[in-house]
N, C-alpha and C positions, 0 to 999 in steps of 0.2 A: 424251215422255210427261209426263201434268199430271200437278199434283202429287195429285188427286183418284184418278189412275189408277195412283200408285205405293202409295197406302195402299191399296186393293182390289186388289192382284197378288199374290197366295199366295206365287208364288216370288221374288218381291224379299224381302216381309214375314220367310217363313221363314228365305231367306239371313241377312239381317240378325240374323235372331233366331239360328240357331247361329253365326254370329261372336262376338254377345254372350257366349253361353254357351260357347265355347270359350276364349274367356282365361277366364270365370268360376273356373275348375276354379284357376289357379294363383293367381288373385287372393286367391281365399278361403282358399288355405293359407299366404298370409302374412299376411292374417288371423288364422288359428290357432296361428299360431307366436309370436303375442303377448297373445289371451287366452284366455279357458277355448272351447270348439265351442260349447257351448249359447250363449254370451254373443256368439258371431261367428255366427251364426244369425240371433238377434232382432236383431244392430246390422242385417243384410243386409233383413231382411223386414218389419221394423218400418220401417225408412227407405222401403223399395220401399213398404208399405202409407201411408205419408204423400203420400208423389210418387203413388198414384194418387187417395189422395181428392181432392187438390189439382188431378188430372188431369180424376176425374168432374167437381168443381163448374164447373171452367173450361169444361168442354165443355157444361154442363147450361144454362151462361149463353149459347153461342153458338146452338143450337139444341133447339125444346121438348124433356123428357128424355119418356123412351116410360117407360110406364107398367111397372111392377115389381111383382109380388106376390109377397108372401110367402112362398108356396110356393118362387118361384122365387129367392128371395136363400138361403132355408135348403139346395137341395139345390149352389147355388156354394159356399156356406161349407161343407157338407158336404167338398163335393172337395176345398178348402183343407186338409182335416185329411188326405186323402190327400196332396196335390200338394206340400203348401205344411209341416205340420209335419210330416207321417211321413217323408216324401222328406226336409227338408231337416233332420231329427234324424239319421236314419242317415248321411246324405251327412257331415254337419260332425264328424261323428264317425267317420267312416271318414278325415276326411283329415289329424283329431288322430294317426292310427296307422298311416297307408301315402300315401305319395309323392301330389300331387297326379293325375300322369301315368296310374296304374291306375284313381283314378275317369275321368276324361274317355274312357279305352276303354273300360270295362266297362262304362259305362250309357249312352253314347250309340250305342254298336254291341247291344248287347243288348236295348236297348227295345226297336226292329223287332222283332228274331228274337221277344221275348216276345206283343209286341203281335199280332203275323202266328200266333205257335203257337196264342194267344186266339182269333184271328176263325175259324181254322180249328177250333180244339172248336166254336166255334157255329156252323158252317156258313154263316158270311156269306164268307169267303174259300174258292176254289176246291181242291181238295185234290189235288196235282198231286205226280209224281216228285221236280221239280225242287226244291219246295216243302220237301218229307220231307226229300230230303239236305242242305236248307240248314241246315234245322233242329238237323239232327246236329248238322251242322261248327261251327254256333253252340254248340253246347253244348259240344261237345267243346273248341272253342277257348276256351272258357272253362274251363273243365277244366283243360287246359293251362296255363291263363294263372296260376290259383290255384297249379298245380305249381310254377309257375315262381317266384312270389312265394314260398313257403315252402321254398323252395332258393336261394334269390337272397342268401343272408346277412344280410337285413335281420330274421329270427326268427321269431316268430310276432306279431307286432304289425302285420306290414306283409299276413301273410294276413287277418288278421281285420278290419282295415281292408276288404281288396276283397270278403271276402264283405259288409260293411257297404255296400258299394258296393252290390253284387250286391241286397240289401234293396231298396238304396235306387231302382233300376230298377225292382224292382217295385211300389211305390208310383207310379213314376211311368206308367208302363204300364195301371196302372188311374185316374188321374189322365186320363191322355190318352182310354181308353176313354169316362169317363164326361162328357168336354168333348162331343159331340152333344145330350145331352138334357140339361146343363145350359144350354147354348146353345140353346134348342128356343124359351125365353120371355123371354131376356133377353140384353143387351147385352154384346160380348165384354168391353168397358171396365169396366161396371160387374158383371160376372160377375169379371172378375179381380181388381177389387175386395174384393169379399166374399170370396174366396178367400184373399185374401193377409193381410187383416183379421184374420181365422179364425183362419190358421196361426200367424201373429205373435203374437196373442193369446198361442195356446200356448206356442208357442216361450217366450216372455218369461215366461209359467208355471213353466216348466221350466227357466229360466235363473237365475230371482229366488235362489236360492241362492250362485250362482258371479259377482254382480255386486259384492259386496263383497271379490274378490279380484283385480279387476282394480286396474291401477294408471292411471288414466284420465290424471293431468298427466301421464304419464312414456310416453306413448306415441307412437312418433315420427309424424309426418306422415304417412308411404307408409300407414300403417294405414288413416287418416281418407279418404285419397284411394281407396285400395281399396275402402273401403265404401261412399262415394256413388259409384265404377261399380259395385259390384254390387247397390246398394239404385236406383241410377235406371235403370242403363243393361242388367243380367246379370238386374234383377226386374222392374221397373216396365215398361220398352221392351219388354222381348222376350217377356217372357209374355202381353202383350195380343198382341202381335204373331201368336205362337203358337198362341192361342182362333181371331185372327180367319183363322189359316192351317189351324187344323181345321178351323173351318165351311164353308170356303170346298172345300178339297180330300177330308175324314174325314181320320181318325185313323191309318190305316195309312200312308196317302203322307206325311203329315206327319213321324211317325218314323222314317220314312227319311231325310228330309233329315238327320237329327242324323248319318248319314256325315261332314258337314263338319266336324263338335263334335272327332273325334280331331285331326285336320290342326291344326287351330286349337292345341288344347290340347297338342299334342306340343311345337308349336313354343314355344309360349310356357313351358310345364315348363320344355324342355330350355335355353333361352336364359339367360330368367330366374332359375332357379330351379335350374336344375344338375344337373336330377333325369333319371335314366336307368333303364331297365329290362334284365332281362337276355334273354339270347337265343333261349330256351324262350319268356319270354314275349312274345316281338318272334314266334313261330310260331302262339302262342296266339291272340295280337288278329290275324296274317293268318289265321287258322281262322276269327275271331269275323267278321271283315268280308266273306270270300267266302261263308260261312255265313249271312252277313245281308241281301248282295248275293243269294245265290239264294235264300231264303226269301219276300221280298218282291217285288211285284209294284206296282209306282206307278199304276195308274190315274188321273190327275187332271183330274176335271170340274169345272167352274165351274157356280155354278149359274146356268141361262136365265131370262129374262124377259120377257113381251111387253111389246113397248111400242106406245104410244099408235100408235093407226090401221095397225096390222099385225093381218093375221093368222096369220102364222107363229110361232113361240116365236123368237126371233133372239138369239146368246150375248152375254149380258152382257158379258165381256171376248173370252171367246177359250175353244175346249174343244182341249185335246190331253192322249194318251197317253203316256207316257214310262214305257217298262219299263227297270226296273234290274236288268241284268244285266251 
């Protein structure tokens, strides 16, 4: 496979991008265990918004940049304030108060169920038995999962953390919703651009109080190194990766792939980081995932193209179905 043909392959791109974000989840809480959330937020999204403007210019220099209006940078930065500070306020602050390991279930098994319960209010997803009871078992397993947390002896700091989690899926859910028609006039690179501009922006708004209580010389290395992978490789890499794997598949097959986001994140919690969950909610996240697994439904087309001196439409890369069940 060229190398031409691995940036245009949905399912390489996405892989890649939940690896990224599955150590994300443990990176960023050792992050937070050395300065304030809001301040490990802006270090994460400020750096990722640096690594893509340096991304746009370098690519605007190898080939002409396609024309951008107005309209269309306002409604990216728009999503940025969902995607990039709503999402990434609740997250960092959910993981100031509950274990790394309960974000990386709660929102990457949840988004589907949320995003699938969405298409079907609006009648773009099919409304089916199967569909209904996943829905349930998604919710209930999360249900579950919060029982579990608020019995699990860690207090009430470590539920309100996962419902902050819980927030924080829904920002992302609508984030990923409104990646088609931000994507409709503009580039996924320079779309995530402006998205991530946006949120940092905020972020660093919102942070400007708690930067005079870090202690910056006294902060060891694993810190600094944590944040350039999650400002190059958990923000910068895998979010364009992720625009250019919704446009390519929509938004619901997309959130499914975040299935991979636990696997990742479990292993790296529990190794790294020592952090374990209890037994309720070891039944909860299996409710959330078969619940997530039947709700969704992966259809994934490529989009066609004719080409020169045909007259058939002939697939771009390749079209297949893949249900996940």
């Amino acid at each position: 496979m060229s190398a031409d043909q691995r940036s245009r392959n949905p399912f390489l791109l996405l892989t890649v991008t939940m690896m990224l974000w599955g150590g994300a989840f443990s990176s960023s809480k050792t992050v937070v265990d050395h300065v304030p959330h809001t301040v490990a937020a802006t270090l994460r999204f400020g750096g990722g918004a640096i690594a893509l403007l340096v991304a746009v210019a370098v690519s605007g220099r190898r080939r002409p940049a396609r024309k951008v209006t107005a309209r269309a940078v306002t409604r990216a930065s728009l999503a940025g304030v969902l995607g990039v500070f709503a999402y990434n306020g609740f997250f960092f602050w959910g993981l100031s108060l509950a274990p790394s390991l309960d974000g990386g279930i709660l929102i990457p098994v949840m988004s589907p169920v949320l995003t699938t319960a969405f298409q079907l209010v609006r009648g773009v997803e099919a409304v089916s038995r199967r569909r209904l009871l996943g829905l349930g078992l998604g919710l209930a397993g999360a249900a579950v999962y919060l029982v579990g947390a608020d019995g699990g002896g860690a207090g009430s700091d470590r539920l309100a953390g996962d419902a902050l989690y819980l927030l924080s899926a829904v920002c992302w859910v609508a984030f990923t919703l409104s990646a088609p028609k931000v994507l409709a006039d503009i580039e996924p690179l320079t779309a995530m651009t402006c998205a991530t501009c946006a949120g940092a922006v905020l972020l660093a708004v919102l942070a400007a109080p708690d930067f005079g209580r870090v202690p910056w010389g006294a902060l060891p290395s694993q810190v600094w190194l944590n944040v350039a992978y999650l400002a190059l490789g958990a923000t910068a890499v895998a979010n364009v990766f992720y625009y250019r794997g919704i446009g390519a598949v929509g938004p619901t097959s997309a959130s499914l792939m975040m299935f991979l986001v636990p696997a990742v994140n479990t292993f790296c919690g529990t190794v790294f980081l020592g952090e374990s969950f209890t037994t309720l909610q070891a039944l909860g996240a299996a409710g959330l995932l078969v619940g997530a697994a039947l709700a969704g439904r992966a259809r994934i087309r490529l989009r066609r193209r004719r080409r020169p001196g045909t007259s058939a439409v002939q697939p771009d890369l390749l079209e297949q179905a893949a249900a996940v069940v």
